[in-house]
C-alpha positions as CSV (number, residue, x, y, z in Angstrom):
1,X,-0.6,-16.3,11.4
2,X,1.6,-13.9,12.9
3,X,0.8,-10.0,12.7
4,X,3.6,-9.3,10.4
5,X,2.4,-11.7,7.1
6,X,-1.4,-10.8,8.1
7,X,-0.5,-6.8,7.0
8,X,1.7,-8.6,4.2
9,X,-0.9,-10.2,2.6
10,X,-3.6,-7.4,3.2
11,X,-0.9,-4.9,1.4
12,X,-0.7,-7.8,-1.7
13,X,-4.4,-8.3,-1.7
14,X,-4.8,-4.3,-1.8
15,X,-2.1,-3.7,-5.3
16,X,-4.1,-7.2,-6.4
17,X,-7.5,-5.6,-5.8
18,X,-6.7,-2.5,-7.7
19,X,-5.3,-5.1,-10.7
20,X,-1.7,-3.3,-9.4
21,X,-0.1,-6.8,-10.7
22,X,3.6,-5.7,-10.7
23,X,3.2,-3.6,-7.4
24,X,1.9,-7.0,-5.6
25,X,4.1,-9.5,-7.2
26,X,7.4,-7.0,-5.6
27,X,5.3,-7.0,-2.5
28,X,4.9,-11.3,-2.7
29,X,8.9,-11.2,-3.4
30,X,9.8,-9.0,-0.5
31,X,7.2,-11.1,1.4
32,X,8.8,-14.9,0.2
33,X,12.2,-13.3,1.4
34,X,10.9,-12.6,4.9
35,X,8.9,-16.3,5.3
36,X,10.2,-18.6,2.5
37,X,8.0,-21.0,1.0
38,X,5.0,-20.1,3.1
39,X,2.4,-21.8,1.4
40,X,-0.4,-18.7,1.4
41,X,2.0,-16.6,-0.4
42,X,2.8,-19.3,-2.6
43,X,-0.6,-19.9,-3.3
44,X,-1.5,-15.6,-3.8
45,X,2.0,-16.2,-5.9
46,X,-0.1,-18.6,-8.4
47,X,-3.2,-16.7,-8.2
48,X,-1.8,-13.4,-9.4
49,X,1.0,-14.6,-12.0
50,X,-2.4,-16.4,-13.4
51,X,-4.6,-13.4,-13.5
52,X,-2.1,-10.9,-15.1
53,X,-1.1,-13.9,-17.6
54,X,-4.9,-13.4,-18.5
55,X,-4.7,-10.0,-18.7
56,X,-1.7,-9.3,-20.7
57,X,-2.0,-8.4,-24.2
58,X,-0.6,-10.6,-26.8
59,X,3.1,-10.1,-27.1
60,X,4.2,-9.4,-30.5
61,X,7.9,-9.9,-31.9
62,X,8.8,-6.7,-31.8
63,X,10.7,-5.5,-28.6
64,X,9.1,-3.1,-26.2
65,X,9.9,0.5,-26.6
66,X,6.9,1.9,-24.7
67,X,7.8,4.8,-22.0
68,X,6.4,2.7,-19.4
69,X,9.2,0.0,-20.2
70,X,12.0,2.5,-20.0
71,X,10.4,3.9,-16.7
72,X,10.6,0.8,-15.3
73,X,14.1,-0.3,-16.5
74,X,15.1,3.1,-15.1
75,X,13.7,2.0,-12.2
76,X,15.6,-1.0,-12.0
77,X,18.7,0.6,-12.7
78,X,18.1,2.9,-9.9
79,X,17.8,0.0,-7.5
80,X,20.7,-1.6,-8.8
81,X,23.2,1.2,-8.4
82,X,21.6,1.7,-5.0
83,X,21.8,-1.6,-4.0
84,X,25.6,-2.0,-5.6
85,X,27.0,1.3,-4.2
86,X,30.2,1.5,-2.5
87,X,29.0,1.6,1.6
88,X,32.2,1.0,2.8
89,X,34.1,4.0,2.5
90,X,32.8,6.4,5.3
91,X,30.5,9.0,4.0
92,X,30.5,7.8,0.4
93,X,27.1,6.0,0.8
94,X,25.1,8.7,1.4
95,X,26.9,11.0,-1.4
96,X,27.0,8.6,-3.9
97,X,23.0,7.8,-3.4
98,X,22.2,11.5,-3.6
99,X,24.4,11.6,-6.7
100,X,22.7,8.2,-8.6
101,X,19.3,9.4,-7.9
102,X,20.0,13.4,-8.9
103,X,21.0,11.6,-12.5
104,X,18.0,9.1,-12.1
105,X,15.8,12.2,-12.0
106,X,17.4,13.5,-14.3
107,X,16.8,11.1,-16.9
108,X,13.6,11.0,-16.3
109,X,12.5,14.2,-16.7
110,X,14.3,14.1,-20.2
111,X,12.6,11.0,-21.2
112,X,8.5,11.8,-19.8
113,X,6.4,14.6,-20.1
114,X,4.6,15.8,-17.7
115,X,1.5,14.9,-18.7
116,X,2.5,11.0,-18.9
117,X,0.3,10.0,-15.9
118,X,0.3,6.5,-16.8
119,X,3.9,6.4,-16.8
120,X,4.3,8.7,-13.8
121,X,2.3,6.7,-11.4
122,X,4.5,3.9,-12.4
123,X,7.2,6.0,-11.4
124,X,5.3,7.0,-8.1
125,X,5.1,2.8,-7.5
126,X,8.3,2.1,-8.2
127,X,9.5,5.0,-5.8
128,X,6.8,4.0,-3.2
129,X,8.1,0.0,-3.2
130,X,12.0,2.1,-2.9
131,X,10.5,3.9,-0.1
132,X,11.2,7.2,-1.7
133,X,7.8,8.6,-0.3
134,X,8.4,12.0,-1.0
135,X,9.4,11.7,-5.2
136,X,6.3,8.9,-5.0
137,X,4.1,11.8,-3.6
138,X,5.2,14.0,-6.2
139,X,5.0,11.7,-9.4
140,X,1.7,10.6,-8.1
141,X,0.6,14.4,-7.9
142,X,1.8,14.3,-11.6
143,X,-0.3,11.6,-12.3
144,X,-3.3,12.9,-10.9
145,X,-3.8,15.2,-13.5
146,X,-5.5,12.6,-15.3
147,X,-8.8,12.4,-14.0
148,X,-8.7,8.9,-14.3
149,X,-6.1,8.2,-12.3
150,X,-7.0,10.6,-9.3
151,X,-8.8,8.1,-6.8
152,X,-6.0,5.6,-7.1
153,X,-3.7,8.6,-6.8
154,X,-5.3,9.7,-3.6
155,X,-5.1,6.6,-2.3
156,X,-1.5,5.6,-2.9
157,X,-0.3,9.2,-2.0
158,X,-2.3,8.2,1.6
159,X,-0.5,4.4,1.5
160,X,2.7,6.8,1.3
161,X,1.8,8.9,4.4
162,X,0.6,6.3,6.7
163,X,4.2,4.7,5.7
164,X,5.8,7.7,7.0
165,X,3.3,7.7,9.8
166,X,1.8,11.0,9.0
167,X,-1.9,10.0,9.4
168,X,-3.6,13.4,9.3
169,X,-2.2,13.5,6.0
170,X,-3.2,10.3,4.6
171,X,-6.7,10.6,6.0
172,X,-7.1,13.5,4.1
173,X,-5.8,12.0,0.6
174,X,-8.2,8.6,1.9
175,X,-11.3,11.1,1.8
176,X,-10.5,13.5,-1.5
177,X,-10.5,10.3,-2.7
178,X,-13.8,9.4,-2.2
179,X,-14.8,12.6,-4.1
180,X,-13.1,11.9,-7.0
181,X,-15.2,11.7,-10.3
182,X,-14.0,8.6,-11.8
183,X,-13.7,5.6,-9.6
184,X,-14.9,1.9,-9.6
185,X,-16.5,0.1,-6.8
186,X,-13.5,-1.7,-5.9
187,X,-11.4,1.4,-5.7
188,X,-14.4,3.5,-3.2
189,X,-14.0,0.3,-0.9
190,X,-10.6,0.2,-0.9
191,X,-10.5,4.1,0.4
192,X,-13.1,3.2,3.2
193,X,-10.6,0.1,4.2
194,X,-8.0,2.4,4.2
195,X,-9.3,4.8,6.0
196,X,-10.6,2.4,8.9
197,X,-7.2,1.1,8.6
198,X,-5.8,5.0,9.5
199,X,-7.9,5.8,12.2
200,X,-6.9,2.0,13.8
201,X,-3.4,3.3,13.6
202,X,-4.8,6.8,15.6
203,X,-6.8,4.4,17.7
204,X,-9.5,5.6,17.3
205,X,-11.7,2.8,17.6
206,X,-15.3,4.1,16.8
207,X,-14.5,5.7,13.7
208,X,-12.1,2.9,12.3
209,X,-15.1,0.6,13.3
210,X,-17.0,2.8,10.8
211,X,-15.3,2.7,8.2
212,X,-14.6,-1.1,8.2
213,X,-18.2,-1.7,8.8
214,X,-19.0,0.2,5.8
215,X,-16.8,-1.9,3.6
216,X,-18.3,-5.2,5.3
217,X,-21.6,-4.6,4.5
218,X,-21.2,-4.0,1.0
219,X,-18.3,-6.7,0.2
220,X,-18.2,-9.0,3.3
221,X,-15.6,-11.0,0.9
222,X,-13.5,-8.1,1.2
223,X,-9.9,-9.4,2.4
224,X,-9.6,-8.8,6.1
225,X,-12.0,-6.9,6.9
226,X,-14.2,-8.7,8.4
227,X,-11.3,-10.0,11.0
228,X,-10.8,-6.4,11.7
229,X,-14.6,-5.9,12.4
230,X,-14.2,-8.5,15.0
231,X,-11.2,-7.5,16.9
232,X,-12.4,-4.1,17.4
233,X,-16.1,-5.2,18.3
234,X,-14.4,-7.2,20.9
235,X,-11.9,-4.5,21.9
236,X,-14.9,-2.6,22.5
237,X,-17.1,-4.4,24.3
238,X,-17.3,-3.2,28.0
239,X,-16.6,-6.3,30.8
240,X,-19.5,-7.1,32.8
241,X,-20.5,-4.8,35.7
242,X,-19.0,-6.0,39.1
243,X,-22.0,-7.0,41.5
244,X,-22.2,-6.0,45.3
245,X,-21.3,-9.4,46.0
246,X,-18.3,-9.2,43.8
247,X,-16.8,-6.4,45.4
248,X,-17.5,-8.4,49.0
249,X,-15.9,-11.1,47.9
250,X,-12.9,-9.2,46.6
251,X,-12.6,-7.5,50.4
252,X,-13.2,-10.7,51.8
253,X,-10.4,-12.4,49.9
254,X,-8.7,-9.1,50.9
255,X,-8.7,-10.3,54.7
């Protein structure tokens, strides 16, 4: 499995984790784009169009009207225009974008109140999977002031900094996280992957090793962890000491 699809899945398995359903079924579409028809995304494809099924409340006849519906269909819209704008004329792609996302905003801040957080850390989602880090930071910020929602906050504020590759930041976010007063079990793992997953970026071996360690011994199911555990256990391990007769030989071979 190459290295690319391996941080695919773990990035699925992550939203999936956190019951993120509509944040891992974009990532699984981006993914199928990359490697079509691969047959573990197929199968995570199944898994998690099956649990949300389970999930979902019953649907009842009357059409949906709720602000997290017309944050998302903004969304949409927004990827649309972006997607459809006219990037031939020289210059005009980068006006026209600033423009369509200035109304975007716009919109929004018409339609949501500020103390929507469930609606705003859609928002922060939907401009994360754009890779609008910066207006994902700041509608997850918004979202935070729900005490609920301020581990899973933390951490996707972090995700958005380590994309940006400002890991001091997202380190930071990883462990205010961790102090947060409302969080599950799965969400405290997750941070402590993350975080091992941060200082692997900084390479700093020891205190990734940590961190994944920590996670391993309280959910060794946890997905790819224990792979990670292993590579860096190995990384680490010193060669074995070269003997007198080792560096003889080495001179002699020399001659």
């Amino acid at each position: 499995m190459s290295e690319e699809l391996e941080e695919l899945l773990e990035e699925i398995d992550f939203y999936a984790a956190q019951q993120l359903w509509d944040a891992a079924l974009a990532e699984l579409e981006d993914a199928l784009e990359t490697f079509p028809g691969h047959p573990e995304l197929l199968r995570r494809l199944a898994d998690i169009e099956g649990k949300r099924a389970s999930e979902a409340p019953p649907r009842s006849n009357a059409p949906a009207t709720s602000d997290e519906d017309e944050s998302f269909a903004l969304a949409e819209k927004l990827a649309e225009e972006l997607a459809d704008g006219p990037g031939d004329r020289l210059g005009s792609d980068v006006i026209d974008v600033d423009a369509v996302f200035a109304q975007f905003k716009k919109g929004v801040e018409e339609q949501v109140g500020a103390d929507d957080s469930d609606t705003h850390f859609d928002l922060g989602i939907a401009y994360k999977e754009m890779e609008l880090f910066p207006d994902a930071i700041a509608e997850f910020e918004l979202a935070m002031k729900n005490p609920r929602r301020e581990c899973m906050c933390h951490t996707m504020i972090g995700l958005c900094y380590v994309e940006q590759a400002r890991l001091t930041e997202a380190i930071g976010h990883f462990k205010r996280g961790l102090y947060a007063e409302h969080k599950t079990e799965r969400e405290d793992l997750g941070l402590y992957y993350e975080l091992g997953r941060a200082y692997e970026l900084l390479e700093d071996r020891e205190e990734a090793l940590h961190y994944f360690q920590r996670v391993l011994r309280r959910a060794p199911d946890f997905p790819g962890v224990r792979a990670r555990v292993d590579a860096l256990q190995r990384s680490s391990t010193p060669g074995p000491a070269l003997t007198l007769d080792d560096v003889d030989g080495a001179f002699g071979d020399a001659d």
